[in-house]
C-alpha positions in Angstrom: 37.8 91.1 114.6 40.8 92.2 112.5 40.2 93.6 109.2 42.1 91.0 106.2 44.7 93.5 105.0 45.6 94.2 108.6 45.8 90.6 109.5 47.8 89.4 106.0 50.7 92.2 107.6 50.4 90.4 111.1 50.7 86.7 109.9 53.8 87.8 107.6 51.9 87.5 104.2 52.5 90.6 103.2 55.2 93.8 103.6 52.4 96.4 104.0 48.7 97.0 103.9 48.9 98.5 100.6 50.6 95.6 99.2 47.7 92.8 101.2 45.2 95.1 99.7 46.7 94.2 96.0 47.3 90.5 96.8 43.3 90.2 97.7 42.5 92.5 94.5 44.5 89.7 92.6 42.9 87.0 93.7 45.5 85.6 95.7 44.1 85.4 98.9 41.8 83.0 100.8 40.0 82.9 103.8 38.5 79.6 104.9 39.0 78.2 101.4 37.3 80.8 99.9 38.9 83.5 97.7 38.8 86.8 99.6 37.5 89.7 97.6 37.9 93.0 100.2 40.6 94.0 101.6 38.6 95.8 104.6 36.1 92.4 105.1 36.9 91.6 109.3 38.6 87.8 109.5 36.5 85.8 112.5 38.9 84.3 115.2 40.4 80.7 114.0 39.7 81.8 110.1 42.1 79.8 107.5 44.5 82.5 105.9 46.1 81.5 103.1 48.2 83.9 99.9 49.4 82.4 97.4 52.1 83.8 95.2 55.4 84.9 95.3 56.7 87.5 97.1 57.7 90.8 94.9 59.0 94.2 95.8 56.0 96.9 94.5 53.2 98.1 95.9 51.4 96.1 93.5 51.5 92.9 91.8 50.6 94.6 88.6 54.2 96.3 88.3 55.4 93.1 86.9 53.6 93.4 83.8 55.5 97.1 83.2 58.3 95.4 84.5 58.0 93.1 81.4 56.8 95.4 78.9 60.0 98.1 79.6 62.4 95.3 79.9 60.7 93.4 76.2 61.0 96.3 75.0 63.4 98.4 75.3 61.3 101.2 77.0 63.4 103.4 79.1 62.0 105.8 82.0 65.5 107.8 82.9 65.2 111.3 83.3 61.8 111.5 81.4 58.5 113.2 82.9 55.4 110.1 82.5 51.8 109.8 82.8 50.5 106.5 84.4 46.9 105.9 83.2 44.9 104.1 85.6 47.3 104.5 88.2 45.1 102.6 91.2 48.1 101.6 94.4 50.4 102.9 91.7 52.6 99.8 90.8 53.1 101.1 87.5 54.0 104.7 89.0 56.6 103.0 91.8 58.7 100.8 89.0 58.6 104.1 86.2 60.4 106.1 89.8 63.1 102.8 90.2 63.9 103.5 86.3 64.9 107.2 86.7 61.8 109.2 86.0 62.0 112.7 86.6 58.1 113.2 87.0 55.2 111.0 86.9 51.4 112.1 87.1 49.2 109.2 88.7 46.0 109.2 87.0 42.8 107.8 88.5 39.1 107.7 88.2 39.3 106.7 92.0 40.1 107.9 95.3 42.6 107.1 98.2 44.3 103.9 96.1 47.3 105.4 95.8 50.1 103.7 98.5 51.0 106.4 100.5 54.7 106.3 100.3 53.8 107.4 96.1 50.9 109.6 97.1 54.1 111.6 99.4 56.6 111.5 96.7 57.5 115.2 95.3 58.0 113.3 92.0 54.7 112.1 91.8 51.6 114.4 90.8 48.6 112.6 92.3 45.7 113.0 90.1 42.7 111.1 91.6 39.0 111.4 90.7 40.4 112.5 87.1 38.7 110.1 84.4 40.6 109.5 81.2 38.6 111.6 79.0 39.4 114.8 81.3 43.2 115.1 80.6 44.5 118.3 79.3 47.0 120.8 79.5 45.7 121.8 82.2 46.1 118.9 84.6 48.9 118.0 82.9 51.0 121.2 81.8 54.4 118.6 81.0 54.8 117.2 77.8 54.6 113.3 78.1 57.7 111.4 77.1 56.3 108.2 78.7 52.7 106.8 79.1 51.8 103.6 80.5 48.2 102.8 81.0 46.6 99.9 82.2 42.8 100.2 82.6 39.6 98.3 83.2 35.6 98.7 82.2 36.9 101.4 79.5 37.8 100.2 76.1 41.2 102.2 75.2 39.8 103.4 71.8 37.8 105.7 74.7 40.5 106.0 77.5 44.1 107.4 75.4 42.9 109.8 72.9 43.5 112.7 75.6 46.7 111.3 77.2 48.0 110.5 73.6 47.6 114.5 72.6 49.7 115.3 75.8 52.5 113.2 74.4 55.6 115.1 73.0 57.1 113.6 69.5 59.6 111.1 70.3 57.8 110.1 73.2 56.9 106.2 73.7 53.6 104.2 75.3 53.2 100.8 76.9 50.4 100.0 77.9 47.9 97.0 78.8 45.1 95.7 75.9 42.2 94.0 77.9 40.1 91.8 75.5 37.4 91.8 77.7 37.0 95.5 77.2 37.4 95.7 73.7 35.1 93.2 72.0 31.9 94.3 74.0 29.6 92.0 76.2 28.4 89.3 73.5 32.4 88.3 73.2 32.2 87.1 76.9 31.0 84.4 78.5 30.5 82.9 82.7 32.5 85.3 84.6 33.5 88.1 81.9 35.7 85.6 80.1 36.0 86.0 76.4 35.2 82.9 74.8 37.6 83.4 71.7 41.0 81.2 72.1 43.9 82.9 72.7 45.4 82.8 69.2 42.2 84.3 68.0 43.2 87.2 70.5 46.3 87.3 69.2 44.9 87.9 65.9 42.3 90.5 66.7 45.0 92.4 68.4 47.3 92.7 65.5 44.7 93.1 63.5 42.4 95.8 65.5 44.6 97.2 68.3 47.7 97.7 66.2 46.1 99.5 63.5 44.2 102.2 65.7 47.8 103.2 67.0 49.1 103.7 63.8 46.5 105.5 62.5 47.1 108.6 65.0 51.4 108.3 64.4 52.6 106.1 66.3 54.6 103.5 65.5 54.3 99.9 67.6 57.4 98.6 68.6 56.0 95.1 69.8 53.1 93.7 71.1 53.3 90.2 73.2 51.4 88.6 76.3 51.3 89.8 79.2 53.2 87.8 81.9 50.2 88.0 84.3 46.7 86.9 83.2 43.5 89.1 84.3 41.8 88.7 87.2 39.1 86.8 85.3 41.4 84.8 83.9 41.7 86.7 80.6 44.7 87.1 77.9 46.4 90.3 78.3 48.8 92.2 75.8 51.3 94.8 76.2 51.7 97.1 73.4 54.6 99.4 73.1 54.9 102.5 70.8 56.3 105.6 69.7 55.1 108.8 68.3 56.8 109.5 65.6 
């Protein structure tokens, strides 16, 4: 039996395997009427395949929301050496290459994520099994003009102090504010969703999230919604700043 990334190439769903695996990760794929949840789970002869979802060029659905937040922004990538936080199949790391950067270094707690056309780029400094809290000048001997970050099960108060320190003045941030892993466990409810409306979100972000970055120098150019919910079904932000 084929495995489901394999067979979502075949049927024409999706360009490459790296690109099925994010379409299952995202919850867009069924098997049998049933969402799909591995990428490597074998499909049985006759299954119903469906994907739902457009079509988009990355490696990742996820590049839209950086997409978004350079475009909202204002946030440009040309010619400047970046550090992608939470890097996974590297959908961030592919669109900061389409703007112009010179460098970027893929960071990951995980292992063998990264699509293999990024993992062979010369521009790209693969840093897997590296957890946030590890960056230095070691790892990362560049100063950072650009840091993006969009990660899970780690609040950010935890995850960009270190990446933050490797930042050069002048340089700018966007990255993603997860709810869910800010407010702690007894702010969720069935399914990791946070029970607070999404104004109240709002709120707590302006309030909580905008604050902390000032408070270490930089200065927040905007914050807005993400274009792409979580896969739980949670409100997303992107925050963009600059150290001043």
């Amino acid at each position: 039996m084929p495995r489901l990334d394999s067979l979502l190439v075949d049927l024409g769903f999706a360009r490459s395997r790296e690109r099925a695996k994010a379409a299952v990760r995202a919850g867009l794929v069924r098997v049998d009427g049933a969402v799909a949840t591995k990428p490597s789970a074998t499909v049985r002869d006759g299954a119903a395949v469906a994907c739902a979802g457009e079509d988009h060029p990355w490696v990742s659905r996820g590049a839209l929301k950086l997409v978004e937040g350079l475009d909202a922004f204002g946030v440009s990538a040309k010619d400047r050496i970046c550090l992608d936080l939470g890097a996974s199949t590297g959908g961030f790391t592919e669109v900061l290459l389409s703007r112009g950067a010179r460098r970027v270094y893929a960071v990951d707690v995980g292992h063998d994520q990264l699509a293999p056309s990024l993992a062979s780029d010369p521009r790209v400094a693969n840093l897997e099994r590296t957890h946030a809290k590890a960056l230095g000048v070691g790892l990362v001997p560049d100063p950072i003009g650009l840091l993006v970050c969009d990660v899970s099960f780690i609040s950010l108060t935890k995850a960009l102090p270190p990446a933050l320190a490797l930042c050069s003045p002048g340089a700018e941030a966007v990255v993603l504010v997860k709810p869910q892993f800010e407010l702690g466990p007894d702010a969720l409810g069935k399914g990791g969703l946070v029970r607070a409306a999404d104004d109240a979100l709002r709120d707590w972000a302006r309030a909580a999230i905008v604050p902390w970055f000032e408070e270490r120098g930089w200065d927040v150019i905007g914050l807005q919604d993400s274009p792409i919910r979580g896969g739980d079904g949670n409100l997303e932000f992107l925050l963009a700043a600059r150290h001043g």
